[in-house]
C-alpha positions in Angstrom: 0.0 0.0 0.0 1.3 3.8 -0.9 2.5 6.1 2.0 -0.3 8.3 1.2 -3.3 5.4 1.6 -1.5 4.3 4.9 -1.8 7.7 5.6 -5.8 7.9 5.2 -7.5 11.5 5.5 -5.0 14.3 4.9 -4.9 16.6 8.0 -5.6 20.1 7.2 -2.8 22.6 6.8 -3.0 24.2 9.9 -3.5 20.5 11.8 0.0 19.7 10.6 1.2 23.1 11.6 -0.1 23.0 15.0 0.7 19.4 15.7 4.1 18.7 14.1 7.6 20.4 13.6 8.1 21.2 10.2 11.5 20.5 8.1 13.3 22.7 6.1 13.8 21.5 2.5 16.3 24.1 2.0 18.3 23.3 5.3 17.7 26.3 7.5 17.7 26.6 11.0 14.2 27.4 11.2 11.0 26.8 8.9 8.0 29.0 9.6 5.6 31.0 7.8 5.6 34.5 7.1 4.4 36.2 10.5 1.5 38.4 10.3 2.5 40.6 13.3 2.7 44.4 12.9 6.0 44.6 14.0 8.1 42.4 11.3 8.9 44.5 8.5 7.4 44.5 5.5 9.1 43.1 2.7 7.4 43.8 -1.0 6.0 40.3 -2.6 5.3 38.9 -5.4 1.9 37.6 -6.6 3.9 34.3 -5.8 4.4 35.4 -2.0 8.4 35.6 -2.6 10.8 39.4 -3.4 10.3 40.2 -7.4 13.7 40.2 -7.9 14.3 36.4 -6.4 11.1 35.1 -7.9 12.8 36.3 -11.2 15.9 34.5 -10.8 13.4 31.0 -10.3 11.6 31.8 -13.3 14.6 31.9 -15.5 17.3 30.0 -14.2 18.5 27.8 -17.1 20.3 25.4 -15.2 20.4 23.4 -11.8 23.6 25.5 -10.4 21.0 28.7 -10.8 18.2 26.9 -9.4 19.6 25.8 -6.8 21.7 29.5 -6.2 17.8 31.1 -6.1 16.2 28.2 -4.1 19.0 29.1 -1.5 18.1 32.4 -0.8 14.4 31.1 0.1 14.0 31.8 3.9 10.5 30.3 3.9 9.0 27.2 2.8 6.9 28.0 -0.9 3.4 28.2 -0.3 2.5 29.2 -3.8 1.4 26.1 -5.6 2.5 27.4 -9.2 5.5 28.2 -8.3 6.1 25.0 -6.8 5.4 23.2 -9.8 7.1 25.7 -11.8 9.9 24.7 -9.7 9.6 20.8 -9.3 9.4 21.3 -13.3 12.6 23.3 -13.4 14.3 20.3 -10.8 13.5 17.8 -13.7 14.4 19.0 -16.3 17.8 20.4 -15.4 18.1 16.3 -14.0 17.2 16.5 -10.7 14.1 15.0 -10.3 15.0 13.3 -6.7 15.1 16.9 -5.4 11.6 17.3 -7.6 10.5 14.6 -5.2 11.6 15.9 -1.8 9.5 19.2 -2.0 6.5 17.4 -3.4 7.1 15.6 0.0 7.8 18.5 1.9 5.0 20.5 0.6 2.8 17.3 2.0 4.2 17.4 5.6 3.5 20.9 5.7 -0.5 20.6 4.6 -0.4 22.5 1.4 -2.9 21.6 -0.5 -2.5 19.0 -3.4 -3.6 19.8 -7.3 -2.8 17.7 -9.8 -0.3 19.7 -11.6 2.0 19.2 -8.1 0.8 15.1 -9.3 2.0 15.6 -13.0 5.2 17.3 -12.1 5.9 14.2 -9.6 5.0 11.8 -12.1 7.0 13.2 -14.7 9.7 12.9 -11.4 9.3 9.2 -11.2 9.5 8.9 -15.1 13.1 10.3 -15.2 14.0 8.1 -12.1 12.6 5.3 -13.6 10.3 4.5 -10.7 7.0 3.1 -12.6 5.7 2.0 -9.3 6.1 4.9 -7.3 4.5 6.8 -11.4 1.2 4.6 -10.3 1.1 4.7 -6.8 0.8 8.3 -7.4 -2.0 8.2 -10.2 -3.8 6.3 -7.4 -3.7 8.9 -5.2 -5.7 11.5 -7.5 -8.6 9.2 -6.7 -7.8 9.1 -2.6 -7.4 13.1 -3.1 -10.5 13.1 -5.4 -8.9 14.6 -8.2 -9.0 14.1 -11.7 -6.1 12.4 -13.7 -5.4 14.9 -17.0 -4.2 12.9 -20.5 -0.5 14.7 -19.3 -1.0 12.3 -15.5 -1.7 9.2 -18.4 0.9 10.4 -20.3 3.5 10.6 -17.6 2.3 7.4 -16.0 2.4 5.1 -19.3 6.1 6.9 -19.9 7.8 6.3 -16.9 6.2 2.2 -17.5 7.5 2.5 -21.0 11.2 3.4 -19.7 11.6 0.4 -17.8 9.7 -1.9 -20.6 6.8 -2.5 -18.0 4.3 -2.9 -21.6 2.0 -4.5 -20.4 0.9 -1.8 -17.1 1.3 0.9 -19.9 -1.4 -0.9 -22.0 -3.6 -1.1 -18.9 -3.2 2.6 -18.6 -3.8 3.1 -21.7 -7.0 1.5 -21.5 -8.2 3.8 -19.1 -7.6 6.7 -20.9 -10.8 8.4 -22.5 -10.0 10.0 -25.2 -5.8 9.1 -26.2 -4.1 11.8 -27.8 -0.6 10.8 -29.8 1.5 11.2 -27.5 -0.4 8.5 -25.4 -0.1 6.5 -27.8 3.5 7.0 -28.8 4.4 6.3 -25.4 2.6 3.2 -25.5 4.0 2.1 -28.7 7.4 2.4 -27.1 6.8 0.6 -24.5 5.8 -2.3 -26.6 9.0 -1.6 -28.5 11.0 -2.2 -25.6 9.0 -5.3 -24.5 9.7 -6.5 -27.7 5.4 -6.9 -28.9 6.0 -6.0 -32.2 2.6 -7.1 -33.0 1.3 -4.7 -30.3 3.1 -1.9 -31.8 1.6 -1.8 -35.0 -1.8 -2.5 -33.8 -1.1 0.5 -31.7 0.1 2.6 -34.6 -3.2 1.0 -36.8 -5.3 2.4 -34.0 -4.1 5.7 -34.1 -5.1 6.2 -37.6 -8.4 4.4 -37.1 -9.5 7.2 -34.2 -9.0 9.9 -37.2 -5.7 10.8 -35.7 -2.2 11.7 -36.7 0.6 10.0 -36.6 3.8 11.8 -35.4 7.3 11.4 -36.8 7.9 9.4 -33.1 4.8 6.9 -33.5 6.7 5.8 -37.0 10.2 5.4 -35.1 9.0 3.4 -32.3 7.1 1.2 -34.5 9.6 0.6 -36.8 12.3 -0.2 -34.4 9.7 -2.5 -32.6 10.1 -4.0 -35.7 13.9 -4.1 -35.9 14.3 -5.7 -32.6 12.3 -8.5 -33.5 14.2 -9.3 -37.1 10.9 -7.7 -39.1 12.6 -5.4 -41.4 10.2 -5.9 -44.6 7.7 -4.5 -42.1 10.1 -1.9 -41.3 10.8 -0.7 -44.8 7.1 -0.9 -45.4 6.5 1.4 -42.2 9.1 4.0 -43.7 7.8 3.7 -47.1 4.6 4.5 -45.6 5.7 7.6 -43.3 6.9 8.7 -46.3 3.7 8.8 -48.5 2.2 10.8 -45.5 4.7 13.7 -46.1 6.4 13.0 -42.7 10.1 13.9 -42.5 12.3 10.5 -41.5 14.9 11.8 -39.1 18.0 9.9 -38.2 16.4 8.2 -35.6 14.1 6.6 -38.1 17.5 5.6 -40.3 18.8 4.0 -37.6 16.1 1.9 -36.8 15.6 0.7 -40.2 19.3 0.2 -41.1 19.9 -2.0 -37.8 16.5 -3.9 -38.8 18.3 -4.8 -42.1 21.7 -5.7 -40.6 19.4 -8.1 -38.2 18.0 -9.3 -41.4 21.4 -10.2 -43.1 20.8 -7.5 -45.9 23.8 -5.3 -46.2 22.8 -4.2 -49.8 19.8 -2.8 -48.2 21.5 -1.1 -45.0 24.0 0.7 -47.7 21.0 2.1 -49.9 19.4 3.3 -46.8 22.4 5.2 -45.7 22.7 6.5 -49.5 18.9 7.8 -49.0 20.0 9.3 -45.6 23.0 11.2 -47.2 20.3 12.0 -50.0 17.7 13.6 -47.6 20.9 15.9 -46.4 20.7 14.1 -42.7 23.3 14.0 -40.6 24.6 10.3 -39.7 25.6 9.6 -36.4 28.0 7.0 -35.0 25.0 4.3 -34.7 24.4 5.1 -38.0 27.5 3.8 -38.7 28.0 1.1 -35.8 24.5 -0.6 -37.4 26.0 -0.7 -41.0 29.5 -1.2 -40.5 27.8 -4.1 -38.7 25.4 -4.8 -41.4 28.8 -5.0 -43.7 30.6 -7.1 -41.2 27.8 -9.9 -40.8 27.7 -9.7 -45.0 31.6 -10.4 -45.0 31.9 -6.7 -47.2 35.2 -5.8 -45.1 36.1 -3.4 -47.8 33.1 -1.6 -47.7 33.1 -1.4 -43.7 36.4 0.0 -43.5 35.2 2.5 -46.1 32.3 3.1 -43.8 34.6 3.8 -40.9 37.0 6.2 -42.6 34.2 7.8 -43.8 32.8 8.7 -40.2 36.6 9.1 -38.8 38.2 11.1 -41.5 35.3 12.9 -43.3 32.2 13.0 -40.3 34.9 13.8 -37.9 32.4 11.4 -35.3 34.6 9.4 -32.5 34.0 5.9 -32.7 33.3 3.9 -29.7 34.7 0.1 -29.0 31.4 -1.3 -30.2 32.1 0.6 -33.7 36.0 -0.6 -33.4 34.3 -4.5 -32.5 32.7 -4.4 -35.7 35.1 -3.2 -38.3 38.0 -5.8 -36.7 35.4 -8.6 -36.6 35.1 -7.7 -40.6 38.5 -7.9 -41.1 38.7 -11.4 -39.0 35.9 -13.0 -41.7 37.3 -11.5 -44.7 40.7 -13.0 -44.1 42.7 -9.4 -43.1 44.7 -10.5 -40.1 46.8 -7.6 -40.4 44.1 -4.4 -40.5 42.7 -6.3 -38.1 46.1 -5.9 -35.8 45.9 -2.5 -37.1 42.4 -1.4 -35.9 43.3 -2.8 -32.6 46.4 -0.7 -32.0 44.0 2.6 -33.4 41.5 2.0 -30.7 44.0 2.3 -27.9 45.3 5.5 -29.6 41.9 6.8 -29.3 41.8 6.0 -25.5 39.6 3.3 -25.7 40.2 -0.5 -23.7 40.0 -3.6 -26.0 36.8 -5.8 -24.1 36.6 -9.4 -24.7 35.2 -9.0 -28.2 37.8 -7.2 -29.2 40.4 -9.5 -28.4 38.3 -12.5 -29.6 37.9 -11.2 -33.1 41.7 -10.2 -33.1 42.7 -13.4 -32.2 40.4 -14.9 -34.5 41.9 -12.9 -37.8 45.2 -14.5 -36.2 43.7 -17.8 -36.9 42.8 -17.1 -40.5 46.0 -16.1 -41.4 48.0 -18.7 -39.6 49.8 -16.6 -36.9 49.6 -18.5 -34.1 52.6 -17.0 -32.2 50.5 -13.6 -32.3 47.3 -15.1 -31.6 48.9 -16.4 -27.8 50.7 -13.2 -27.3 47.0 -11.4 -27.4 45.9 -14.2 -25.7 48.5 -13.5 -22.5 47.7 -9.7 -22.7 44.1 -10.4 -22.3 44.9 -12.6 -18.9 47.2 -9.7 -18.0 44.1 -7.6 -18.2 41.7 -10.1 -16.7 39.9 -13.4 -17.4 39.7 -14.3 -21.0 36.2 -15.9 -21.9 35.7 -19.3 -23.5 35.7 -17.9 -27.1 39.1 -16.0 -26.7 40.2 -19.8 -25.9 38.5 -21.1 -28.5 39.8 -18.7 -30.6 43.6 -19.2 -29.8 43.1 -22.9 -29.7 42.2 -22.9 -33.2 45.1 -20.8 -34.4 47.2 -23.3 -32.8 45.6 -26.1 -33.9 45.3 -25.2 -38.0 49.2 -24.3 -37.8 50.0 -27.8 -36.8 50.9 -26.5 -33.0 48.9 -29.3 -31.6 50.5 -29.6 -28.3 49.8 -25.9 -27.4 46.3 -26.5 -28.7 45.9 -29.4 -26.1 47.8 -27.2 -23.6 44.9 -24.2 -23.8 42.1 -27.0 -24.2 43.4 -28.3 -20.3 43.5 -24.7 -19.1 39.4 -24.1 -20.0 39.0 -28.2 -18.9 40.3 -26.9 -15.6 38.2 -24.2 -15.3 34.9 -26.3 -16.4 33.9 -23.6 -19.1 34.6 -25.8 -22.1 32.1 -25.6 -25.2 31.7 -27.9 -28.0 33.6 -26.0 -30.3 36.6 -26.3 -27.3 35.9 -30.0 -27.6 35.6 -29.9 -31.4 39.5 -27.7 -31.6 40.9 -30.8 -29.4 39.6 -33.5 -31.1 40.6 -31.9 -34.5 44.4 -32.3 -32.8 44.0 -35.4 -31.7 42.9 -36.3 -34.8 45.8 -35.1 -36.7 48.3 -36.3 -34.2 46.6 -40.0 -34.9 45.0 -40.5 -31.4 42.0 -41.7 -32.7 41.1 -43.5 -29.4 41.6 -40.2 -27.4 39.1 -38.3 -29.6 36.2 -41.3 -28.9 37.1 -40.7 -25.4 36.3 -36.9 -25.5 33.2 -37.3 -27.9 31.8 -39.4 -24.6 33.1 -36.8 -22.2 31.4 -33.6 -24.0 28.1 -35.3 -24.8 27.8 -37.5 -21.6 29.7 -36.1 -19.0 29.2 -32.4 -20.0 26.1 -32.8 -21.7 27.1 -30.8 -24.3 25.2 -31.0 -28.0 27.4 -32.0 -30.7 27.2 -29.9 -33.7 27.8 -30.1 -37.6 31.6 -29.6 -36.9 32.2 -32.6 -34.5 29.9 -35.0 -36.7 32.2 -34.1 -39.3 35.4 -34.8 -37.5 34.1 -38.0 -35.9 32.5 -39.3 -39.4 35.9 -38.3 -41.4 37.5 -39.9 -38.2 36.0 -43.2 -39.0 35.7 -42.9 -42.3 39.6 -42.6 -43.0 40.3 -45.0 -40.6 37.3 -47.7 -42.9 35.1 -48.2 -40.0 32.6 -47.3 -42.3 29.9 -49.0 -39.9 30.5 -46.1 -37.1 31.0 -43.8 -40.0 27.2 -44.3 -41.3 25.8 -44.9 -37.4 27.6 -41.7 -36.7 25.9 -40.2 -40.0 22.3 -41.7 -39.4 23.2 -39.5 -35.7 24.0 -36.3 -37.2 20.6 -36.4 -39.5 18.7 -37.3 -36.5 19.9 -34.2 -34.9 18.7 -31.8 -37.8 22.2 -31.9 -39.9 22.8 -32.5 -43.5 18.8 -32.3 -44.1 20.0 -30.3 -47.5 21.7 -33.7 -48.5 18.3 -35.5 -49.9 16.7 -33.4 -52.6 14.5 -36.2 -53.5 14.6 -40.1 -52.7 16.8 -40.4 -55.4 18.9 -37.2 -55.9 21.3 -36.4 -53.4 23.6 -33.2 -52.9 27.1 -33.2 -51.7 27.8 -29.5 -51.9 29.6 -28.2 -48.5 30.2 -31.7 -47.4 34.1 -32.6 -46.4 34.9 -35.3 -49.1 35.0 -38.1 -46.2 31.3 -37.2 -45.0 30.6 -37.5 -48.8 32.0 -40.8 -49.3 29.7 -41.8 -46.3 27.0 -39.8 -47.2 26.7 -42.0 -50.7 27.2 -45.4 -49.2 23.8 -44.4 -46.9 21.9 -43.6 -50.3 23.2 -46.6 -52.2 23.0 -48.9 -49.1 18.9 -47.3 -49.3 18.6 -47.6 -52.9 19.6 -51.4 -52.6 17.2 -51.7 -49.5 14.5 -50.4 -51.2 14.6 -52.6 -54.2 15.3 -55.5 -52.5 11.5 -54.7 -50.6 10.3 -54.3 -54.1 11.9 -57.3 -55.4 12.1 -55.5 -58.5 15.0 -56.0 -61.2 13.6 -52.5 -63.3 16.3 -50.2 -63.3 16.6 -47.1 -61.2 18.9 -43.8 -61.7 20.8 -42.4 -58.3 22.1 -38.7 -59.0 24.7 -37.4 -56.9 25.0 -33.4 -57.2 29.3 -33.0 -56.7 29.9 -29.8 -58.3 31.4 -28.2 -61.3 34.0 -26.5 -58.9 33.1 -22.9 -59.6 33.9 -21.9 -55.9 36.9 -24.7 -55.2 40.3 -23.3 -55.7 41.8 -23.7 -59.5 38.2 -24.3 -60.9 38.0 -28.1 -60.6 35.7 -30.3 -58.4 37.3 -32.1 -55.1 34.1 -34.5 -55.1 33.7 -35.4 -58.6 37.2 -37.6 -58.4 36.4 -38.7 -55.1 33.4 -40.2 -55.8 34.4 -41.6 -59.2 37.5 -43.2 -57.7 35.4 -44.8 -54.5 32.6 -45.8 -57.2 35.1 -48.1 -58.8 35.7 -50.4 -55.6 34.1 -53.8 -55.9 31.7 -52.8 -53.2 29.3 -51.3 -55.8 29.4 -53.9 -58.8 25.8 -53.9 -58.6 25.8 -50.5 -60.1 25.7 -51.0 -63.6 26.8 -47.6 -64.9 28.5 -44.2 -64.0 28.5 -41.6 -65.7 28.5 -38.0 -65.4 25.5 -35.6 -66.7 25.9 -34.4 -70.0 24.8 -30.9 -70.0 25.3 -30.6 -66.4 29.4 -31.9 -65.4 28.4 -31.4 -61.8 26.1 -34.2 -62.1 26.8 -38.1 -61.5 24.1 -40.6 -62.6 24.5 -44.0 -61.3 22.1 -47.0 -62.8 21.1 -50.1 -60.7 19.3 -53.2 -62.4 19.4 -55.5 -65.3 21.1 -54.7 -68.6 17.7 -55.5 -70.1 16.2 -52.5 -68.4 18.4 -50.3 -68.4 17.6 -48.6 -72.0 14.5 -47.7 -70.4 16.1 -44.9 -67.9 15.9 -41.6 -69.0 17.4 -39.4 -65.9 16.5 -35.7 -66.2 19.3 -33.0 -66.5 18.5 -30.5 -64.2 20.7 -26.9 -64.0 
């Protein structure tokens, strides 16, 4: 229950004065007020009780030092309930809304009566300090006061909810409102923005148009980065599309919001044209701006094109970047394979006074990795522990750098430290038993396999199928290979493999998870005519490649396959041969020779 229901009836003002010391918000020795007796001199007053020439300097003070200079030279409590709120006003917007607070208290102890601008001005209070509950407990006391709630008490109340994402309290308010203005609504929106209701928000915006109103510049932002948070930015586009067509202005705010939505989205293209449109409409990008592209870039793998992004907004823009900025352009450095401007960007930050965090060090070390520097990947590794405690993907990161340049023991070395400290992952396991694997303790990888999925209860990924199906594979346990194949489809993996019963596509597989991946489709083909008891021939297509993307042009599968084709295991297979208008085709044909004129495989593209 509030302090003012605990409190029931209010006592009159001159109750409280005649039954209770009063205390001096302004921290003088005495508190009283102004004495009516003939002989204390008269001072002149203003209509708001206090001298002109001090009520002057509260009307117009333009920052808290002044207000709080003027509110110094007070030598009575205020008893003028404008200027209060005048005051309490001045308290929050000049960031002090605690003090704001404190005198709407004080002006209770004393028994000056309460109107519900002294409630609006608190709530507003409550809204800065992010005290929703204290907002409402206060909008419940306009009914224990018998006074009337204004849209600006809504307003305020459904704000301060919004600021801490308390949606669905703002929606109740909102409910109660008779007739919502905008800015009712806008708040609203927002604070199903920050609760993440997408949904919500754009009913809320549809709403707004349905009751003949207007929506603001602000209603369009809130929605559309409702939107972005939740990965919607189609909607998003649409929403500024449609701002647009009402002859609203989009400001950077709305930009942002709709660039970030398509670097959510994976569409870099899109976050680049938008920042051309922004340039276009002669707005002024800020540093999220370019954080949320740069980013948009990065997760695209355009390194180029975020590092002309970022000298852009250094050289040209002349904004400071922040280490989320710096994050971004190194981490698009690490994917595209530039170890070195990597390095680069991360000596620049420190220049700038910024400290490298976690992420930073984790995307350095990972660029290491791609380009084989293994030596600088651990010295980054050691400054981090100088610094503090690296996280798992800093190990994991250094691990692989080891591992890939053939510096297995150190691999194992960084694999026992995170062990030690029970923060391993599955990629941890999958560095280690990619080392142990190369080192030729095959026995030792089984053993870790158990460990992670039993002991640690970790989920294997695509990665450690791979290495434990190659593992077996190489070694001809093709038995485990397949069981270990069957596993990894049964968790959700390689579900691209099977087009159609008989059509099956290799693409992205390692060439021993191929291998493996065709004995399971013969091995069915055989199964299923053997069900049939059929001799009619049948066509198997495997989908290898042409080799467009491998490196010199030719297909790795294609000889693979051909030369594991040509074992005796598969003399039931009466021809192979590749695709004639497609070379990244392979048609193999089961049955009779009598039948097998009849087959007439399709050539697809």
């Amino acid at each position: 229950m509030s302090d003012f229901a605990q409190r029931g009836n209010e006592m009159s003002r001159e109750g409280v004065l005649k039954s209770a010391p009063r205390k001096n918000f302004y921290n003088r020795n005495e508190d009283t007020r102004p004495s009516n007796s003939s002989s204390a001199p008269r001072r002149r007053r203003s209509r708001a009780g206090i001298a002109p020439k001090l009520f002057q300097q509260l009307n117009t003070a333009t920052n808290a030092v002044e207000l709080e200079e003027a509110l110094a030279q007070l030598d009575e409590p205020i008893w003028n309930p404008k200027l209060l709120v005048l005051i309490m006003g001045k308290l929050r917007r000049f960031g002090r809304p605690e003090r704001s607070l404190q005198l709407f208290d004080d002006a209770k102890e004393r028994g000056l009566e309460i109107n519900i601008f002294m409630i609006n001005a608190c709530i507003s209070a409550c809204e800065r300090l992010r005290r929703w509950e204290k907002a409402l407990d206060l909008l419940e006391e306009c009914k224990v006061r018998g006074l009337t709630p204004t849209i600006v008490t809504y307003n305020a109340c459904i704000s301060a909810c919004e600021k801490v994402g308390q949606w669905e309290k703002a929606l109740e308010i909102l409910n109660k409102v008779k007739d919502p203005d905008v800015i009712t609504y806008n708040a609203a929106i927002s604070a199903c923005e920050k609760g993440g209701q997408w949904e919500r928000a754009l009913q809320l915006l549809d709403e707004i148009k349905n009751r003949g109103l207007e929506p603001s510049i602000r209603s369009y932002n809130a929605s559309i980065s409702a939107c972005e948070k939740c990965g919607h930015w189609r909607r998003a586009l649409q929403l500024l599309s449609e701002l647009k067509r009402r002859k609203l202005e989009p400001t950077v705010i709305t930009y942002n919001a709709c660039i970030s939505a398509c670097e959510k989205g994976g569409q870099w293209e899109r976050a680049l044209r938008l920042l051309n449109e922004l340039r276009n409409d002669e707005i002024e990008p800020d540093i999220i701006t370019f954080s949320a592209a740069i980013s948009a870039c990065e997760k695209g793998g355009q390194w180029e094109k975020a590092l002309d992004l970022f000298s852009e907004l250094r050289d040209k823009r002349k904004l400071e970047p922040d280490i989320i900025l710096f994050n971004s352009v190194i981490s698009a450095c690490e994917k595209g394979g530039q170890w070195e401007r990597a390095l680069d960007l991360l000596d620049e930050l420190k220049q700038y006074g910024l400290k490298p965090d976690v992420i930073t060090y984790s995307a350095a070390i990972s660029a290491c990795e791609k380009g084989l520097r293994w030596t600088k990947a651990l010295e980054l590794l050691d400054e981090v522990k100088r610094k503090g405690r690296p996280d798992v993907i800093t190990y994991n990161a250094a691990m692989s750098a080891c591992e890939k340049c053939g510096e297995f023991g150190k691999a194992l070395k960084l694999f026992q430290e995170v062990r030690n400290q029970n923060r391993s992952t599955i990629i941890t396991y999958n560095v280690a038993i990619s080392a142990l694997e190369k080192m030729g303790h095959w026995q030792e990888c089984i053993q870790l396999l158990e460990e992670a999925t039993k002991e640690k209860k970790l989920e294997p990924n695509v990665i450690t199928y791979c290495l434990m199906i190659s593992g077996y594979e190489v070694r001809g346990d093709t038995v485990r290979a397949r069981s270990m194949f069957d596993a990894a489809q049964n968790a959700g993996f390689f579900s691209h493999v099977w087009h159609t019963p008989d059509m099956i596509d290799l693409h992205e597989l390692p060439a021993p998870v191929a291998k493996i991946a065709v004995r399971t489709a013969i091995e069915r083909v055989r199964d299923r005519r053997a069900a049939a008891n059929t001799s009619m021939s049948e066509i198997l297509t495997l989908i290898t490649g042409r080799g467009s993307h491998s490196e010199g042009g030719e297909s790795i599968l294609k000889p693979v396959m051909t030369a594991m084709l040509d074992s005796t295991d598969f003399s039931d297979i009466l021809k192979c041969r590749e695709d004639e208008k497609n070379p990244g085709k392979i048609h193999l044909t089961f049955g009779s020779e009598e039948t097998t004129d009849q087959a007439n495989p399709e050539s697809e593209t």
